[in-house]
VOGU-3710 file (C-alpha; in Angstrom, 3 decimals, decimal comma):
1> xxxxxxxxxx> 0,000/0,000/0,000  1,084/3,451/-0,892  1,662/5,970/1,731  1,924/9,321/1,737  5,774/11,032/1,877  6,951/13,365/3,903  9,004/16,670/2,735  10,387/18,006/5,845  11,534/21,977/4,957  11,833/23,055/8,748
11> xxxxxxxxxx> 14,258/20,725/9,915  12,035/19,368/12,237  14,020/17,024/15,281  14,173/13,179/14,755  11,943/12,218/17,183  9,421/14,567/16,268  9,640/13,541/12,467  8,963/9,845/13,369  6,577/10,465/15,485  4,430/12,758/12,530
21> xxxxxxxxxx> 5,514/9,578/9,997  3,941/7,021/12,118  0,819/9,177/12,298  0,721/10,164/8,751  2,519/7,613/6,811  -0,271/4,856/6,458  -2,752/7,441/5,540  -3,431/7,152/1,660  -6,557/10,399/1,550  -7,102/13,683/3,088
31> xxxxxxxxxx> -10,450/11,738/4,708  -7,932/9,767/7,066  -6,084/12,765/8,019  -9,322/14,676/8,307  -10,940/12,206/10,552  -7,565/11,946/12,721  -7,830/15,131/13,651  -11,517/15,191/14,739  -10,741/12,363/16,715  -8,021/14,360/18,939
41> xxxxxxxxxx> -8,683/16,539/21,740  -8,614/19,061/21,290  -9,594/18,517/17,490  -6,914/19,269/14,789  -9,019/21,367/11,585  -7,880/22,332/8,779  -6,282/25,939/9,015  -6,375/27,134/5,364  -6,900/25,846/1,885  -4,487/27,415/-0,941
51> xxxxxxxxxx> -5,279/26,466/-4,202  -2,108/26,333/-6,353  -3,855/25,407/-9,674  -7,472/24,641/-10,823  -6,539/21,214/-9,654  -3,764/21,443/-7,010  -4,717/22,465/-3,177  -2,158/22,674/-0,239  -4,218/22,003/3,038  -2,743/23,233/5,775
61> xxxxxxxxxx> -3,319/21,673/9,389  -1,920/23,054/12,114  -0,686/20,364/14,932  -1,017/21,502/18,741  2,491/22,303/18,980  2,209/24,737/16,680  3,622/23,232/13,659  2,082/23,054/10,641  1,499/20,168/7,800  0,973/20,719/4,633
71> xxxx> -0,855/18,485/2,484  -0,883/18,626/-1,401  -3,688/17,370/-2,536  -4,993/16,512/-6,454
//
């Protein structure tokens, strides 16, 4: 099963990136990462939608510790 790859720009710590990989890196659809974040508490939401072509969005979630995750999305 495909998952989905991480692009790390920020350098984030080791620990920290495995942590977000073994969250994230079974997830295959923006529904799974969608519905983890309802599931937290508090709930993780999507913080902003940019649309980079009639096709491509970024959505943006921002994490409790104030990180953020972008997710490209077709």
């Amino acid at each position: 099963m495909k998952s989905l790859p991480l692009f790390d720009y920020s350098s984030v710590p080791a620990d920290e990136r495995s942590s977000i990989e073994r969250s994230f890196g079974a997830f295959t659809m923006l529904a799974q990462v969608l519905e983890w974040g309802r599931d937290l508490d508090p709930a993780v939401v999507v913080d902003d939608i940019v649309a980079m072509d009639e096709y491509s969005h970024d959505v943006v979630v921002k994490l409790p510790n104030g990180r953020h995750l972008a997710f490209d999305t077709t």
